[in-house]
N, C-alpha and C positions, 0 to 999 in steps of 0.2 A: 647315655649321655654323649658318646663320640656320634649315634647317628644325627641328635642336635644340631651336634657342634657342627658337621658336615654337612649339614641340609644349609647350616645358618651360611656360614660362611663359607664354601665351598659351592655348594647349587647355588644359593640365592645371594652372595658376596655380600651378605649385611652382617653388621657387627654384634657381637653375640650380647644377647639382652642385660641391661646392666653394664657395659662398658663401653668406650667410644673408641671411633675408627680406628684409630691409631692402636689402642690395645687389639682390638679384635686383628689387625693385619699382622700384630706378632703372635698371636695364637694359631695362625697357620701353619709354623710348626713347632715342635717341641724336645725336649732334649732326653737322651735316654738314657740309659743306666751307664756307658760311659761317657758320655757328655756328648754326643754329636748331635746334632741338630737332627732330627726324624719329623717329613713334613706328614701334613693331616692324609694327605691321597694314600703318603706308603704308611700309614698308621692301617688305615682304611685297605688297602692290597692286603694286608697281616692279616687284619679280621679276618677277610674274604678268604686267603688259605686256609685259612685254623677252622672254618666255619664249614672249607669243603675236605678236607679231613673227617670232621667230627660228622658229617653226612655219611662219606664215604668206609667208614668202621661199624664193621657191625655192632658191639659192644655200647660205646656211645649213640650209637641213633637209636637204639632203645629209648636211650634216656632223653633225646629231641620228641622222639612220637610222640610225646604228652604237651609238646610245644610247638607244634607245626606251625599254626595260622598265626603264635604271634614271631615267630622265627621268618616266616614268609613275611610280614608286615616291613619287619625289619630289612630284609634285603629287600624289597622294593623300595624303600627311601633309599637306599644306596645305587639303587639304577636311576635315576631323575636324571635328566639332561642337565648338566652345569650351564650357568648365564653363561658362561666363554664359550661351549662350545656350539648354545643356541647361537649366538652373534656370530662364529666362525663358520657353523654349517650356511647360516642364511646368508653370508656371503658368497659363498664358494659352495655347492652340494654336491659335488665331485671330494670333496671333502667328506663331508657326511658320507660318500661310497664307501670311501678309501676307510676311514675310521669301523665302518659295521663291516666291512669285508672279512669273511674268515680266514681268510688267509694273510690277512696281517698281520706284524708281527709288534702293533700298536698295543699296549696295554692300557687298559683303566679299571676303576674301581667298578663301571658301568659294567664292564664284560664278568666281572672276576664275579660279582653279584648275580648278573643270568646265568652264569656259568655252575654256582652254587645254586639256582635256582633248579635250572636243568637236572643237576644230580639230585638233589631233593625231589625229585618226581620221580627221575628213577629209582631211584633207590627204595620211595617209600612209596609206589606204587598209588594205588588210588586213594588213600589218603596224603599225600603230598600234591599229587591235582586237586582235591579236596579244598586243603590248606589255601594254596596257593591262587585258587579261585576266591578263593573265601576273601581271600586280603584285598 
């Protein structure tokens, strides 16, 4: 459901199916267990650590290797280029450098997702290329 809601309104900035603009721009973000506001992108950063953890442990990636290609599916809708920063890179592509440059110290949910991509190959070797071809 959060990679939906993130494709909907976050890549694609339309309002999530069933409710209109106005509701869908407060579901950008949401409140956590002590009430602060937590928007969709650092919901979305969360997954993306917990995801390169649970890669990164031997223990639990046991229990991924039975779910590679649909786990790979899932972090590729979380790499999509957001509408904002198609329109800011095609204004500016010195931008688009600076943004994919490794040595940034730019975060997004885009990096944090190849970035669990990358350890998912490593780590599961040619079934994680497998997988991840696959998707």
């Amino acid at each position: 459901a959060l990679a939906d809601h993130y494709e909907a309104v976050v890549v694609w900035g339309r309002p999530v199916e069933g409710s209109d603009r106005s509701k869908a721009a407060s579901q950008e973000s949401f409140d956590d267990l002590d009430g602060d506001r937590i928007s969709l992108d650092t919901l979305a950063e969360e997954l993306m650590a917990c995801m390169s953890l649970l890669v990164a442990w031997r223990v639990s990636r046991r229990v991924l290797e039975g779910e590679l290609q649909p786990l790979s599916i899932l972090l590729i809708r979380f790499m999509q280029v957001t509408r904002e920063q198609l329109e800011t890179w095609g204004d500016d592509v010195n931008a688009y450098i600076a943004h994919e440059d490794d040595g940034s110290f730019e975060s997004s949910v885009r990096h944090s997702a190849a970035e669990v991509i990358s350890d998912l190959c490593d780590q599961c070797g040619e079934a994680g290329w497998a997988a991840v071809a696959m998707a």
